[in-house]
N, C-alpha and C positions, 0 to 999 in steps of 0.2 A: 912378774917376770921370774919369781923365785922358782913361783908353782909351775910355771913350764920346765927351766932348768931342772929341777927336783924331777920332773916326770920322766924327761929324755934321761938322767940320771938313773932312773929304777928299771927303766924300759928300755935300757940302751941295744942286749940284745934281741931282743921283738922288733927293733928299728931296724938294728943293722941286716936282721932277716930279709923285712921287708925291701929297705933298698939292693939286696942284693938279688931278690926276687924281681925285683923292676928291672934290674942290667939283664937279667937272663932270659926272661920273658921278651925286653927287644931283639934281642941275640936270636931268641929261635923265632919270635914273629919275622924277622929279617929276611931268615934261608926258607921260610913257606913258599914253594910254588904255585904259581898262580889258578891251578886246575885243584890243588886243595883250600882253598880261600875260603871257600861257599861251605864246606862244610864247617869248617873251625869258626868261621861267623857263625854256623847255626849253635855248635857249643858253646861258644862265647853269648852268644845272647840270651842260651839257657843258666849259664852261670851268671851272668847279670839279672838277668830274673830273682834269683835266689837274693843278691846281693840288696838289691829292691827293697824283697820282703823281709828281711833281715835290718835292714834301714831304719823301715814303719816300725818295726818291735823295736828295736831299739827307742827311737823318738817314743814312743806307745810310754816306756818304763823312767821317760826321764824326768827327773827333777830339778835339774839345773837348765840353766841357758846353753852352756857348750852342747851336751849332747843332742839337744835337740837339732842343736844349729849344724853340728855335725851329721847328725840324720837326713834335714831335709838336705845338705849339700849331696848326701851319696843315691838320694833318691833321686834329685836332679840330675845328677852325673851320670848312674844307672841309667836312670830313663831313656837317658840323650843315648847314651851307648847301645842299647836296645834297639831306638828307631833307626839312628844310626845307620848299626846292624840290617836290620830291615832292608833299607833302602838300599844299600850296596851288596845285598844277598839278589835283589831283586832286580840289580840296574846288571849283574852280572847273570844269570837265569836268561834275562832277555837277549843278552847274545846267543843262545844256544837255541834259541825258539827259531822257527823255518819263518820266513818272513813274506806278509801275504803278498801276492801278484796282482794286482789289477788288469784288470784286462780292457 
């Protein structure tokens, strides 16, 4: 318990970046219009990419338990966020596709 206190103690501002990162990042995912969606998904899924393989090299260098465990969480999390991505890029595309007529 020390070694975490100690961590959030040395990293307090890296932390309070990140959480302040997380409020703002909702704030503008929030007022996205629904005609720009598909594109910012395909960004976000290219920056999750990266975060991916960023994940593997990390887990790749680790020596301990945490980092690993921490790797594979963000590769899972990643991944999900990717298909995710994917599937609601793709479930939104098929609204815009002409729809066939049977005759």
């Amino acid at each position: 318990m020390n070694e975490v206190l100690k961590f959030f103690l040395e990293n307090r501002e890296a932390i309070f970046i990140i959480i302040l990162s997380v409020f703002l990042g909702i704030e503008v995912i929030s007022h996205v219009p629904s005609v720009l969606h598909t594109p910012l998904m395909s960004g976000a899924n290219a920056i999750h990419g990266v975060v991916i393989i960023g994940a593997i090299i990390v887990m790749g260098h680790a020596h301990d338990i945490l980092p690993m465990v921490l790797g594979f969480v963000a590769v899972v999390l990643g991944t999900l966020n990717v298909v995710g991505g994917f599937v609601v890029t793709d479930r939104m595309l098929e609204m815009f596709r002409k729809k066939k007529t049977k005759k």
